[in-house]
N, C-alpha and C positions, 0 to 999 in steps of 0.2 A: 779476196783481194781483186781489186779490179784494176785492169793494166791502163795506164794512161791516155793510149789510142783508142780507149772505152768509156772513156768519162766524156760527157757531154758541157761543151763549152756555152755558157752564157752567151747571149744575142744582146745585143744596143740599139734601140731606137731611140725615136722622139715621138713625146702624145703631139698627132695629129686633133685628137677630137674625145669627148670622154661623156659617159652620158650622166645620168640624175645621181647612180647608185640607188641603195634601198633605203625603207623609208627608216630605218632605225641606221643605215650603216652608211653617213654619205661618203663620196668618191674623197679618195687621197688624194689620188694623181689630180698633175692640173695637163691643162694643154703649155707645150713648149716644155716641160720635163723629161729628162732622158733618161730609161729606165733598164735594166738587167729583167730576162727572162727567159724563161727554159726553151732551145730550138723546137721544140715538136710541139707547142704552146701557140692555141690560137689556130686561126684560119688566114692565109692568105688570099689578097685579094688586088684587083687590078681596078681606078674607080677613077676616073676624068685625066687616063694616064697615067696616074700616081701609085705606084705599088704602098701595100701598105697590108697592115695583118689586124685582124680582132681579135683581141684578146680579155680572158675576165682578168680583174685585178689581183685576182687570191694567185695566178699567175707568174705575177710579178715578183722577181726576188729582192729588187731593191730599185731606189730614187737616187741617181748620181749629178 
């Protein structure tokens, strides 16, 4: 049982930017979609002032 102060709460953004994907698997997300994904998910980064995280899509827990 894991106590509620231990569950890890979903994160909200918005795609800034999204790249090709692979050659058999292309991208879901588009750019301007706002998406649910795990906090410790990705890399943060700081890029012409605009914080912002890289993250892969397998990531992603859902398209809201």
């Amino acid at each position: 049982m894991i106590p509620d102060s231990a569950k890890e709460k979903p994160q909200k953004k918005i795609i800034l930017a999204v790249g090709k994907g692979k050659k058999d698997e292309p991208m879901t997300v588009k750019v301007g979609d706002t998406v649910l994904y795990g906090k410790h998910s990705g890399t943060e980064i700081t890029f012409e002032g605009i914080d912002a995280i890289i993250i892969k899509e397998s990531n992603i827990f859902c398209i809201i």
